[in-house]
Every structure is written in C-alpha cells, then in structure tokens.
Backbone as CSV, one residue per row, in Angstrom:
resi,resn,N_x,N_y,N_z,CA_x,CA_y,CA_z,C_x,C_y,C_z
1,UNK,35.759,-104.712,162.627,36.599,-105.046,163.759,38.073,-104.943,163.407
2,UNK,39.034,-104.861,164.172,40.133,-104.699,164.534,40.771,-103.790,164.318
3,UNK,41.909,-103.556,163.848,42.621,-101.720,163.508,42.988,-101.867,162.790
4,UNK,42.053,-100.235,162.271,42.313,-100.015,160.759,42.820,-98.047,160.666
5,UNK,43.579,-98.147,159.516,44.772,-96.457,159.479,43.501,-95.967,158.107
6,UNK,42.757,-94.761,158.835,42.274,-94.059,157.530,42.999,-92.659,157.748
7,UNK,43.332,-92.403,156.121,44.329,-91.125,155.282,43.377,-90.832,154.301
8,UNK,42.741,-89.973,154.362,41.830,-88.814,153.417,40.893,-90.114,153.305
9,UNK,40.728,-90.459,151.976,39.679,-91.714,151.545,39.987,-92.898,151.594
10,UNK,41.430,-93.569,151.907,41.941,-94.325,151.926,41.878,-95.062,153.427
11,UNK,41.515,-96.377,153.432,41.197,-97.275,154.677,42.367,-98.499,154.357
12,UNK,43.110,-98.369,155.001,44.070,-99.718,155.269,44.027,-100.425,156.505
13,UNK,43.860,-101.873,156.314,43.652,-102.800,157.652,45.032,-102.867,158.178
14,UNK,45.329,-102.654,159.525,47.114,-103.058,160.194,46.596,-103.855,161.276
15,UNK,45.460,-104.568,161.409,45.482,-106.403,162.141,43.541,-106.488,162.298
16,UNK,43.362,-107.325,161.707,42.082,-107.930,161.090,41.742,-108.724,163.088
17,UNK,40.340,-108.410,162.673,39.486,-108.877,164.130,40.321,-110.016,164.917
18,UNK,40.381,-110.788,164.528,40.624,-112.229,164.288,42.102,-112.685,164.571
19,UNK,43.064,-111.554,164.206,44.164,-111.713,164.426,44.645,-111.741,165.670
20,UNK,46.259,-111.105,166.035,47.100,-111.333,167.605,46.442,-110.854,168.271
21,UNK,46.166,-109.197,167.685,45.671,-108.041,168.254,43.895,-108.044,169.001
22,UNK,43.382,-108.297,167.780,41.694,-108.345,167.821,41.257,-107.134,168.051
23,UNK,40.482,-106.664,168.588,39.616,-105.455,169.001,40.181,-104.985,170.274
24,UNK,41.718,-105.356,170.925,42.122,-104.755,172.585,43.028,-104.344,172.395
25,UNK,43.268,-103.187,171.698,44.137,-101.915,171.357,43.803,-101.164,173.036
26,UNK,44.824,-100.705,173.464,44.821,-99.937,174.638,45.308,-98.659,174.472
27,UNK,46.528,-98.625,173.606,47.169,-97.609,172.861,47.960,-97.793,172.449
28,UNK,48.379,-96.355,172.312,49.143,-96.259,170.744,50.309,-95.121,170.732
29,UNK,50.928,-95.260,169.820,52.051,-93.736,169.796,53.135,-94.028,168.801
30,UNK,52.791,-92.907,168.069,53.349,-92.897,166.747,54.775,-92.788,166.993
31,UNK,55.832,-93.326,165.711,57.051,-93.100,165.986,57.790,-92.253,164.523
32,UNK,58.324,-92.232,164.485,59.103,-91.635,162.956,59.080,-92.415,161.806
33,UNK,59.531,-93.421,161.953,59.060,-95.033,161.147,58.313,-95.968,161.223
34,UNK,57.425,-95.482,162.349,55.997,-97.157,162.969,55.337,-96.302,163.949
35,UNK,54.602,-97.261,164.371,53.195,-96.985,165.174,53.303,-98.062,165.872
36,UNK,53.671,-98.200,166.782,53.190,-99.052,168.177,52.434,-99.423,168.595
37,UNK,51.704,-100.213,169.079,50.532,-100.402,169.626,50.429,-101.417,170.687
38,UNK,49.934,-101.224,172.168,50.259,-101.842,172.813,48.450,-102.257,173.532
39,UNK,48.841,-103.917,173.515,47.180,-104.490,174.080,46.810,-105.000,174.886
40,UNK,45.601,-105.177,175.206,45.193,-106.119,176.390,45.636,-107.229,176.331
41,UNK,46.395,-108.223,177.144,46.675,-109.669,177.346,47.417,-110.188,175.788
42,UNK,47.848,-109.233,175.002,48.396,-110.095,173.831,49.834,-108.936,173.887
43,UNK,50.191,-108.567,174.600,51.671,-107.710,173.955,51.862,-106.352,173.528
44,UNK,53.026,-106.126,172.793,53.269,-104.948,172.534,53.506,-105.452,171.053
45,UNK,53.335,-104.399,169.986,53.575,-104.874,168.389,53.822,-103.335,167.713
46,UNK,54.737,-103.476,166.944,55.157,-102.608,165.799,54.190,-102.378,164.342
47,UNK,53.776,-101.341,163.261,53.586,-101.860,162.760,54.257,-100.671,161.724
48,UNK,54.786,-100.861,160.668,55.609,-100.544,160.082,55.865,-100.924,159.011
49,UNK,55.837,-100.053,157.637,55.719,-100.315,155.998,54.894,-101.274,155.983
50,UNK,53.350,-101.818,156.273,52.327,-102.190,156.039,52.612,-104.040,156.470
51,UNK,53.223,-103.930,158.252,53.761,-105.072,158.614,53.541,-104.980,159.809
52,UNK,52.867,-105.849,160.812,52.723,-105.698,162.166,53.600,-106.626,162.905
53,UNK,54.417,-106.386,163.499,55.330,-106.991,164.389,55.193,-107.094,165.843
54,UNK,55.365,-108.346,166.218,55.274,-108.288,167.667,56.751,-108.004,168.538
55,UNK,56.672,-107.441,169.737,57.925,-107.187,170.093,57.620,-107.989,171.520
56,UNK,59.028,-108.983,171.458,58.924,-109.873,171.976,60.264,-109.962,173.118
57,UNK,60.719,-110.253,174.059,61.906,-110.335,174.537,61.289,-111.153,176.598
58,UNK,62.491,-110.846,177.307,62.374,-111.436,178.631,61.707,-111.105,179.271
59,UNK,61.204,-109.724,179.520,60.089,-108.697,180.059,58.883,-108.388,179.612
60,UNK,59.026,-108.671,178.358,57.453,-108.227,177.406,57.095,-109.170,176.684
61,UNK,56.010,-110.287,176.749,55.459,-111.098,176.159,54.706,-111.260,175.362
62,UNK,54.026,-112.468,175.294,52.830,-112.425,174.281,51.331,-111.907,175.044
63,UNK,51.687,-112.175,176.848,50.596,-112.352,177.597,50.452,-110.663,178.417
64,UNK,51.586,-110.138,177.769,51.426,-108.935,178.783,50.310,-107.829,178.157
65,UNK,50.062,-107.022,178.925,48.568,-105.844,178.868,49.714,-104.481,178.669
66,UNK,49.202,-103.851,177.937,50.557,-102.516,177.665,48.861,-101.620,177.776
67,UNK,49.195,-100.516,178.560,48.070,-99.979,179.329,48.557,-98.295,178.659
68,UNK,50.097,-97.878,178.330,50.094,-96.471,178.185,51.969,-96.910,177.133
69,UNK,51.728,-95.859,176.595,53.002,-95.801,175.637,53.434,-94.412,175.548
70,UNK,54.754,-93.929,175.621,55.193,-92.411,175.217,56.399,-92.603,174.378
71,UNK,56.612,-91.243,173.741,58.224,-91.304,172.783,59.205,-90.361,173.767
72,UNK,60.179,-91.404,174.694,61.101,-90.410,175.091,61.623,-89.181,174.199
73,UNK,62.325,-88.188,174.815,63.062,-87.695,173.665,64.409,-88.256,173.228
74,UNK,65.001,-88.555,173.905,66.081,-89.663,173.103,65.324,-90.760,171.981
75,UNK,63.993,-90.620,171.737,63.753,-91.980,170.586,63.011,-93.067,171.785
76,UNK,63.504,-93.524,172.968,63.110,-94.871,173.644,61.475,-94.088,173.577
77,UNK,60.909,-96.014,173.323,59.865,-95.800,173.523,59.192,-96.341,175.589
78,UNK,58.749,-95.616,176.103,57.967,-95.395,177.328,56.899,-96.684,177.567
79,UNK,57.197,-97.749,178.387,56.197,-98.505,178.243,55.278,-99.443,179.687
80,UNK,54.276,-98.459,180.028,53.418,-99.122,180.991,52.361,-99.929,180.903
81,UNK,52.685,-100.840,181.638,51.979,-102.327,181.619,51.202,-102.561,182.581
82,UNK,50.929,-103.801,183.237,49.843,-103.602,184.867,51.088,-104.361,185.533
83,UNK,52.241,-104.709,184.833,53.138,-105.368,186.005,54.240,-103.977,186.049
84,UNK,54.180,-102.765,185.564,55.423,-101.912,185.727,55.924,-100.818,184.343
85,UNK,57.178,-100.363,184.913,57.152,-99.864,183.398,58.583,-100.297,183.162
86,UNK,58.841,-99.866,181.545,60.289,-100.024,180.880,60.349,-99.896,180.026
87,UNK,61.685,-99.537,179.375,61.589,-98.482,178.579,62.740,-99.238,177.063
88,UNK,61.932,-99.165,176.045,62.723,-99.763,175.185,63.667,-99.192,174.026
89,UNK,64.839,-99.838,173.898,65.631,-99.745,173.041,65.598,-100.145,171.412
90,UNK,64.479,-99.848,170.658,63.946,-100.637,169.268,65.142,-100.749,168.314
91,UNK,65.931,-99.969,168.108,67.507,-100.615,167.451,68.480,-101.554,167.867
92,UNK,67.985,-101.032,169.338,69.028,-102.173,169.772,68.409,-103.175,170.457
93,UNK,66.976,-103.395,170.134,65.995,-105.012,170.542,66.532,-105.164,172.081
94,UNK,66.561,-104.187,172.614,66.682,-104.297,174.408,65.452,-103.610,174.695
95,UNK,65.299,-103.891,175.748,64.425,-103.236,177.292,64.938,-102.925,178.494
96,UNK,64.326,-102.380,179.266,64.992,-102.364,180.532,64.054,-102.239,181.732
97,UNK,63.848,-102.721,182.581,62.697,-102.180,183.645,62.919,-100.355,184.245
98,UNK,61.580,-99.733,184.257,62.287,-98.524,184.861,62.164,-98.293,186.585
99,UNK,63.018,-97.726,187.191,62.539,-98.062,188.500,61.192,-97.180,188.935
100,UNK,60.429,-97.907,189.843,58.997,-97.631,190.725,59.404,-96.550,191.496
101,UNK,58.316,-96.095,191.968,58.775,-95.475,193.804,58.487,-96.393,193.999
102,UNK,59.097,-96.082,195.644,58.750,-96.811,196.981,57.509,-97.547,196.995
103,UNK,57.127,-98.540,197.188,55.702,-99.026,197.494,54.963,-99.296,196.094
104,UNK,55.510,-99.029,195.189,54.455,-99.482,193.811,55.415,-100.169,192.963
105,UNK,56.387,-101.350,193.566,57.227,-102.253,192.816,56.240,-102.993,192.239
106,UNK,56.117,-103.427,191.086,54.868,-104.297,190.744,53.796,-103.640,190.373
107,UNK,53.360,-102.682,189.914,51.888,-101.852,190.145,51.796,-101.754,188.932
108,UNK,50.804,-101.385,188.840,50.179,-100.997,187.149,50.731,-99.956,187.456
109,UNK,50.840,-99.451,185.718,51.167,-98.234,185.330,50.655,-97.781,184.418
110,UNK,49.519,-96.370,184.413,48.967,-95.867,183.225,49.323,-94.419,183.073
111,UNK,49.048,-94.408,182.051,49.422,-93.033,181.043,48.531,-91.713,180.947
C-alpha cells in the first residue's frame, strides 16, 4: 500500500499506507525538482529529495480532492479540484483561483 517510485531495481517508499496520503493518489505530474501529487480528501503534497510535503495555504487544504494536475509552461503548476481550478506559484508559496466559464463557478474540474 501507498506510493512507492520504482527506478530499474530500486523501490523507494514516498508515503507509507498509513500515512497523509494512504492509497488516494488521484494524480500526479512531474516537475524539474519534485513530483506532485494531488489526493482524494487529503490535499495537494510535494515530494522532493526523498521528502513529502504538503502544500498548504487559503485555497488548498488538508480536506481538498485534487482530481487533475498540469506543468504550465511558465513552471505554474495547473490545479483541478471538485471545488475549481488554480494555479500555483511554488517559489513564491502563492495560488490563485483560475477563472470558470459562465455557469461552472464552483464545478469540478478534471484533467
């Protein structure tokens, strides 16, 4: 159980069953320096030089569902949830909501 990074023969654990994460990985998307991973009902988390981080701020919680992830090309990472999307700033520990159309203020958003 939970997520694990295999490289040729090599199996490394990046969050044990039991942990924030557990077994509700939704996805994922690699970055230049980390791997993202965004889950059912527990958040969005970093994990990076053999360290899983949660990314935490006013918009993105511990309780939120991250349903789809992309790498802008500017670097921001792309982030749809079931309440919306927005798009984050990881150097500069901001977010931002991105705007909806018409009629799907609030809506899930998948990838």
């Amino acid at each position: 159980g939970g997520l694990v990074r295999i490289a040729g023969s090599e199996i490394t654990q990046i969050a044990p069953a039991a942990g924030p994460i557990g077994g509700h990985v939704l996805a994922m998307e690699p970055a230049a320096d980390a791997l993202w991973i965004g889950t059912e009902e527990a958040g969005l988390y970093r994990w990076s030089e053999g360290t899983l981080t949660p990314w935490r701020d006013e918009r993105l919680d511990g309780r939120t569902t991250v349903i789809a992830l992309a790498e802008a090309p500017d670097g921001a990472l792309l982030v749809g949830t079931t309440v919306g999307a927005f798009e984050i700033d990881a150097p500069r520990r901001s977010s931002r909501p991105l705007p909806a159309p018409p009629g799907y203020e609030g809506r899930l958003v998948a990838g």
